[in-house]
C-alpha positions as semicolon CSV with decimal commas, in nm:
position;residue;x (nm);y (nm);z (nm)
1;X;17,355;15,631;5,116
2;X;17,089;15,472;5,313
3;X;16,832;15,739;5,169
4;X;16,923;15,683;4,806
5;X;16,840;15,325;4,818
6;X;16,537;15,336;4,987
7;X;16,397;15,633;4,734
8;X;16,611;15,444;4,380
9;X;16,302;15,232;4,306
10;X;16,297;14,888;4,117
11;X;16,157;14,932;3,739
12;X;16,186;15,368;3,773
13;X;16,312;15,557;3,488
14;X;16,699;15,618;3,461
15;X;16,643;15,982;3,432
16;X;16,399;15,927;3,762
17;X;16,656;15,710;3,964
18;X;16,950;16,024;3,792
19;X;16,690;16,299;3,959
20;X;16,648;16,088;4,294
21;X;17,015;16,020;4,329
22;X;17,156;16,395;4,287
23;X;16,864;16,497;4,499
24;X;16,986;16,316;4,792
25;X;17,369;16,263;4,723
26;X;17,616;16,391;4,988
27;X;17,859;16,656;4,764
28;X;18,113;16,449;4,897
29;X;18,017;16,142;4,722
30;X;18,099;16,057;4,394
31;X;17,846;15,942;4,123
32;X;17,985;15,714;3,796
33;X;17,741;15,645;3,550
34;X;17,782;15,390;3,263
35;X;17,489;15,299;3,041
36;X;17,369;14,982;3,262
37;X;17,521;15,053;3,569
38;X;17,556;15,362;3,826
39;X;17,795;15,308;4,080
40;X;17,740;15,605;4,383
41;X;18,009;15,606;4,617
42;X;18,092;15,744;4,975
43;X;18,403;15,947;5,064
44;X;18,724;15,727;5,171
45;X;18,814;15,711;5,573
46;X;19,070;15,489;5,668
47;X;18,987;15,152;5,859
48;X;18,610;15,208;5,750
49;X;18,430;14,943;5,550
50;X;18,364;15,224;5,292
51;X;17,959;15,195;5,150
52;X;17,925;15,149;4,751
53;X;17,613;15,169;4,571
54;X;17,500;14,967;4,257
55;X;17,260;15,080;4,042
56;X;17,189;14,852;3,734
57;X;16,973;14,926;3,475
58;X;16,801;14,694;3,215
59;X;16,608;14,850;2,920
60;X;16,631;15,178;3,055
61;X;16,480;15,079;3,395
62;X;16,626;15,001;3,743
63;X;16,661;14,624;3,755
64;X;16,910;14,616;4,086
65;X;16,984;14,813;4,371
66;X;17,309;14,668;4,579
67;X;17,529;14,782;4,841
68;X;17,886;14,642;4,905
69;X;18,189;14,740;5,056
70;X;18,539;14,855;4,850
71;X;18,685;14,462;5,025
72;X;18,398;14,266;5,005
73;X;18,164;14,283;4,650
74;X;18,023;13,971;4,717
75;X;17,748;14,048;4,951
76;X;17,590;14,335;5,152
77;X;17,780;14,522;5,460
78;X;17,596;14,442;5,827
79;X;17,393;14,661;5,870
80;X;17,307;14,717;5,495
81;X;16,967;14,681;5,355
82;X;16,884;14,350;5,151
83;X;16,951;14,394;4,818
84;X;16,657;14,535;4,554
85;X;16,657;14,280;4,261
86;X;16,367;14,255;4,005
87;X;16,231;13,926;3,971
């Protein structure tokens, strides 16, 4: 998951963030796609803080890159990168 964010850039294309995702997405993850938000997430093991991804687009661009936990949406895991939000 780690990789994704770090290569989903702030202001890229959606079909450049779609390309970029698949690229580098575990086949054991899943991928949901809405029209302003993505939401890429990691395979379910018991008593982990399981990893999702937010990806949400504005105008056709990425505007956000966030990751959270399935328990706790309200800010990023430890040992989670900062959160990518266009200013």
């Amino acid at each position: 998951m780690i990789s994704i964010f770090e290569n989903v850039a702030l202001d890229q294309q959606k079909n450049q963030a779609k390309r970029v995702v698949l690229d580098l997405m575990p086949s054991d993850f899943e991928l949901i796609q809405n029209i302003d938000a993505w939401t890429v997430k990691s395979p379910i093991e018991i008593g982990a803080g399981n990893w999702i991804m937010f990806i949400i687009f504005s105008k056709g661009n990425v505007e956000k890159v966030l990751i959270r936990t399935m328990d706790y949406g309200e800010s990023p895991p430890v040992n989670a990168p900062q959160d990518k939000i266009h200013e």
